[in-house]
N, C-alpha and C positions, 0 to 999 in steps of 0.2 A: 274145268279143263284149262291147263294153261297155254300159252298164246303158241308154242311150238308143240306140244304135242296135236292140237290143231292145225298144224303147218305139216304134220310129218305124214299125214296119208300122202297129199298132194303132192310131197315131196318123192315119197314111195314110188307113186305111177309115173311120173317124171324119169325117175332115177331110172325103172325098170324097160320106159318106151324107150329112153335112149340105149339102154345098152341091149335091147332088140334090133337098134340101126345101128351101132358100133359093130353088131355083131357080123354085120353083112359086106362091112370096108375088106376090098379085095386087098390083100400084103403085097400080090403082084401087081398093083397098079397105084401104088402111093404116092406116086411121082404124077398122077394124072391130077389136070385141074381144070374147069371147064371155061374159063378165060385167063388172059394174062393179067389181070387183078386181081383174081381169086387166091385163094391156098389152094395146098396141093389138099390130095385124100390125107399125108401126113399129117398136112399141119392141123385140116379140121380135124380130123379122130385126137392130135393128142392135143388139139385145145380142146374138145367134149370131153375128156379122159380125165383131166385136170380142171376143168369146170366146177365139180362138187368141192376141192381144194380152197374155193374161195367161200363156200359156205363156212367150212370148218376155220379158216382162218378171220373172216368178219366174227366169226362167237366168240375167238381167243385173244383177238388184238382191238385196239381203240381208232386205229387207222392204219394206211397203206399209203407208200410215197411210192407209185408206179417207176420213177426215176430209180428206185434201188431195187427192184423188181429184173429178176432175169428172165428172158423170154420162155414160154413154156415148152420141155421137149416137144418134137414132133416124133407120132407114131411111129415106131420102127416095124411093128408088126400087127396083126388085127388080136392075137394074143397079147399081146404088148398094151396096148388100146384095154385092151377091157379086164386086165390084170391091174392096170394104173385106175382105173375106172373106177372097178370094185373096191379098191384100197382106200382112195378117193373118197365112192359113197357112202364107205361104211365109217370112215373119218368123221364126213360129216354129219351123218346122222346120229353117232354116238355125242359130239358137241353138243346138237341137238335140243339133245332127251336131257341134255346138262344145265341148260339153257334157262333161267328161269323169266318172269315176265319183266323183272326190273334189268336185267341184261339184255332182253330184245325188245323194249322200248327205249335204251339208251342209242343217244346217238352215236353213229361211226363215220369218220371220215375218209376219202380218196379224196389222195392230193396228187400232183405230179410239177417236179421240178417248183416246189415253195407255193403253187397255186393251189388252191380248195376247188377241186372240182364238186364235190358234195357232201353235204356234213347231213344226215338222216334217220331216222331207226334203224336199228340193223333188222328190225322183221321187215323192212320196208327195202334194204340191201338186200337183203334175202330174196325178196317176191321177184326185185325188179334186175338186180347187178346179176343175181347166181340164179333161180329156178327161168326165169323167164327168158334171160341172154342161153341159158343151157335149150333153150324150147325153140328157141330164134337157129342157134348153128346148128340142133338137131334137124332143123327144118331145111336147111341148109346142105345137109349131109343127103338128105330124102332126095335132094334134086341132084345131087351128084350118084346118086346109087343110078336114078330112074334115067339120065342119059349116057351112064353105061347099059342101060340094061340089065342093072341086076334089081330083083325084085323089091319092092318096097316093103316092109312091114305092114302090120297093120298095126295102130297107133291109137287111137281115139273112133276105130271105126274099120271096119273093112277097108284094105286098101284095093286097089285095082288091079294086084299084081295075087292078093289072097281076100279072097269072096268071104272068107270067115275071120272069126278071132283065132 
C-alpha cells in the first residue's frame, strides 16, 4: 500500500466530519463572530471550504511564497461553503491517488516574504499544515455553532446536541 492511499481513509473522515459542520453555518449570521479577534462565521466556513485547496496544491507545486498568496474568499453562503468544499475535496483527493511515495516523501517548502518558514515532506505537510490545521478551525467552527445554539454534529462520537451517529 502506498504512503497516500494510507493517508486517504483518514483524509475521507476528516473531509466528511467537516462538511457535517459546514453544513450547519447559519447564511443569516455570517457576519457573527464570538470575540473582536476572531473571524467572522464567513471567514471560518470559507477558510474550512478552501482548506483541502492546500492539500491539492502541496502535491502540484515544490513551494508557496504566502507573500504572493491572496487571501481566501469568505463564505458568501452555507451553499457556497460546501459547493467550494466539495470542489476543494475532491481536488485534493484526486491529487492524492496521483501521488506516489517518492512525491510525498519529497520535501516542500512555505516561505513568506524571502523567509523559509518550513522546508518538510509533504506527507508531513499533509498530516500537519492541511488535515490537522482543517481538524483545528473545524473545531473552531463546533464552538461557534454551540454558542449560537445551533446544534453540534456528531464527529468522532456522539455529540451533546445528537445522542447517536
Amino acid at each position: 500500500m502506498s504512503l497516500a492511499q494510507s493517508l486517504l481513509p483518514e483524509l475521507e473522515q476528516e473531509l466528511a466530519n467537516t462538511r457535517k459542520t459546514l453544513e450547519r453555518v447559519p447564511t443569516d449570521q455570517l457576519g457573527w463572530k464570538p470575540h473582536e479577534k476572531s473571524g467572522t462565521f464567513a471567514w471560518m466556513a470559507g477558510h474550512l471550504a478552501n482548506l483541502p485547496m492546500w492539500g491539492a496544491m502541496t502535491l502540484t507545486t515544490d513551494e508557496l511564497d504566502l507573500s504572493d498568496t491572496p487571501a481566501a474568499p469568505q463564505a458568501e453562503s452555507t451553499a457556497w461553503a460546501l459547493e467550494t468544499f466539495d470542489k476543494n475535496a475532491e481536488t485534493f483527493k484526486q491529487a492524492l491517488l496521483e501521488a506516489g511515495d517518492d512525491k510525498m516523501l519529497a520535501n516542500w517548502k512555505l516561505i513568506y516574504k524571502g523567509q523559509e518558514l518550513f522546508n518538510m515532506p509533504r506527507i508531513a505537510v499533509l498530516r500537519s499544515m492541511v488535515i490537522n490545521h482543517l481538524i483545528h478551525h473545524r473545531g473552531q467552527l463546533t464552538m461557534y455553532l454551540r454558542l449560537r445554539d445551533i446544534p453540534v454534529p456528531a464527529l468522532y462520537g456522539p455529540s451533546a446536541d445528537e445522542g447517536q451517529m
